[in-house]
Residue frames as a rotation matrix with the C-alpha (Angstrom) as fourth column:
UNK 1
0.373 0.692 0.618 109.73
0.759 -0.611 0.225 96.70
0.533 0.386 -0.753 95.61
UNK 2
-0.652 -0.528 0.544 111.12
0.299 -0.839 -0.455 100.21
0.697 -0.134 0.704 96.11
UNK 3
-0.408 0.532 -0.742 109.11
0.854 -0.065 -0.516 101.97
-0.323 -0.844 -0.428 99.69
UNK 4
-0.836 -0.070 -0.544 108.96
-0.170 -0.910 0.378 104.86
-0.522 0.409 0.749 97.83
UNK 5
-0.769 0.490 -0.410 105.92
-0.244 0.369 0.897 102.85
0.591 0.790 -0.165 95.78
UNK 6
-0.646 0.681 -0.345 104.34
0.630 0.731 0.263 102.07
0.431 -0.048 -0.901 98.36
UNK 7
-0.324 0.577 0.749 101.21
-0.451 -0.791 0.414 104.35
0.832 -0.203 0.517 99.98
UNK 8
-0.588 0.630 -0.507 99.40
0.792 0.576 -0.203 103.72
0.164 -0.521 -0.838 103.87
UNK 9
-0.683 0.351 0.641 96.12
-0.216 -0.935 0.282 104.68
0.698 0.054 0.714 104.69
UNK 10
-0.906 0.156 -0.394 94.02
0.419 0.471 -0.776 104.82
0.065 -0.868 -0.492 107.85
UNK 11
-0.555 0.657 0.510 90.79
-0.150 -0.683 0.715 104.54
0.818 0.320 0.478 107.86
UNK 12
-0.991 -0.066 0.119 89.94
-0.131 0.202 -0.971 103.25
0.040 -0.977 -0.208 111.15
UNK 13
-0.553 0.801 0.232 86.45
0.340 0.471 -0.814 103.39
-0.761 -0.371 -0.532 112.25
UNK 14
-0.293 0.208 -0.933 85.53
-0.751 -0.654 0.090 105.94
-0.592 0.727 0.348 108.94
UNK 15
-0.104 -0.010 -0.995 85.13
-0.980 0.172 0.101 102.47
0.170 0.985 -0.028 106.73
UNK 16
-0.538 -0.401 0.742 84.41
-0.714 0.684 -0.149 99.51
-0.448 -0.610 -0.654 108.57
UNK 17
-0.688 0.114 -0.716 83.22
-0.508 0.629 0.588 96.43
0.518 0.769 -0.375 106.97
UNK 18
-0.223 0.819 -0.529 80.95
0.672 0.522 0.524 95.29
0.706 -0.239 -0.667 109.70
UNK 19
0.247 0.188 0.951 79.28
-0.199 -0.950 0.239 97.52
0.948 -0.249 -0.197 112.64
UNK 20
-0.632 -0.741 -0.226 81.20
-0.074 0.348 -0.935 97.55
0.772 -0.574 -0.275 115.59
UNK 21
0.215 0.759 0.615 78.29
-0.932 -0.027 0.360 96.62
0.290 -0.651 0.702 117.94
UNK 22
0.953 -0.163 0.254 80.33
0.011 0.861 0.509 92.92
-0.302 -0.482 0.822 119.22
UNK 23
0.545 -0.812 -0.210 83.69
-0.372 -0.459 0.807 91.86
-0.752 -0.362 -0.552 119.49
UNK 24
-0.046 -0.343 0.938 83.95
0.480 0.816 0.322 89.71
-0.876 0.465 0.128 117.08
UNK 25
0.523 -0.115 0.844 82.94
0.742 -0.425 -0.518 91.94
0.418 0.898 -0.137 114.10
UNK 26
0.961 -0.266 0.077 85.54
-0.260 -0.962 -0.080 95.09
0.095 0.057 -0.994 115.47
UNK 27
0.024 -0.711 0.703 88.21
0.019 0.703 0.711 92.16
-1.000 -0.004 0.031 115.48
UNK 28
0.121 0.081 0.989 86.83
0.917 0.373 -0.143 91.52
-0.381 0.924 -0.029 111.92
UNK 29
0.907 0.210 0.366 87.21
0.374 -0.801 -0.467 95.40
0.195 0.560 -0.805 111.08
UNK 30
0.901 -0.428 -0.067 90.68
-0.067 -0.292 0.954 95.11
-0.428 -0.855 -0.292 111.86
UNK 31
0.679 -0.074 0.731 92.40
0.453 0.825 -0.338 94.85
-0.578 0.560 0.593 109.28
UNK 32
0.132 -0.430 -0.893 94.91
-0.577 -0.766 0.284 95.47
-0.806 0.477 -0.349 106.39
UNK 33
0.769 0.638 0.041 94.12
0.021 0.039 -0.999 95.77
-0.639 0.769 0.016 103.02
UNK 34
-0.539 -0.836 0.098 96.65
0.210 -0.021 0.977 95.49
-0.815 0.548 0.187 99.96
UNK 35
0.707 0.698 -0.116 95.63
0.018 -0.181 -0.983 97.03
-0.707 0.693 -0.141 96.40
UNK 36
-0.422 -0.866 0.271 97.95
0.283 0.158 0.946 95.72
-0.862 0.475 0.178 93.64
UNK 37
0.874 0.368 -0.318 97.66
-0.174 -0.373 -0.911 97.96
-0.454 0.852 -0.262 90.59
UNK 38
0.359 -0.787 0.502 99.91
0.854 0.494 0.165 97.16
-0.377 0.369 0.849 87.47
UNK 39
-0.150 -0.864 -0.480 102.91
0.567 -0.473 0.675 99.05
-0.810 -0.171 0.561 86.60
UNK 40
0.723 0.558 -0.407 102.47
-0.260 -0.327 -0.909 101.28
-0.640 0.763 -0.092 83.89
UNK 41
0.728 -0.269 0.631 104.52
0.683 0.359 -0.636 101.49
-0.055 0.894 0.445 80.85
UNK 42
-0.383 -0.861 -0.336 107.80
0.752 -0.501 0.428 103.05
-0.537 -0.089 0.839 80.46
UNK 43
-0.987 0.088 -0.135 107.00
-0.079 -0.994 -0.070 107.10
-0.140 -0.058 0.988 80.40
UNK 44
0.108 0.994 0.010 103.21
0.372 -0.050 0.927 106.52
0.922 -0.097 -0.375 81.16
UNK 45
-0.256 -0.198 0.946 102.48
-0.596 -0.738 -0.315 108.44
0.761 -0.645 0.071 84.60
UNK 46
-0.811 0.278 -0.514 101.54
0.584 0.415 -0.697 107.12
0.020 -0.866 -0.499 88.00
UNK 47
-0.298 0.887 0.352 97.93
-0.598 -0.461 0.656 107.39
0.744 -0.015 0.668 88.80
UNK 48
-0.959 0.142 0.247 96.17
-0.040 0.792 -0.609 106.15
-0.282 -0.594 -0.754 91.78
């Protein structure tokens, strides 16, 4: 896969999946996420 495809984003504390009120769930809000969207069709555009 070309880098040029790919996209990061930080959302840090802005989106956490649990509230950070113990260590164990701001461990668990550590994370990184992968969204695989399929390719379009030759001369369809990129959209995110």
């Amino acid at each position: 896969m070309s880098i040029d495809r790919l996209v990061a984003k930080g959302y840090g504390s802005s989106r956490p999946i649990l509230p950070n009120i113990s260590k164990r769930n701001r461990a668990l809000n550590r994370r990184v996420e992968f969204t695989i969207i399929a390719q379009p069709a030759k001369g369809e555009p990129i959209t995110e």
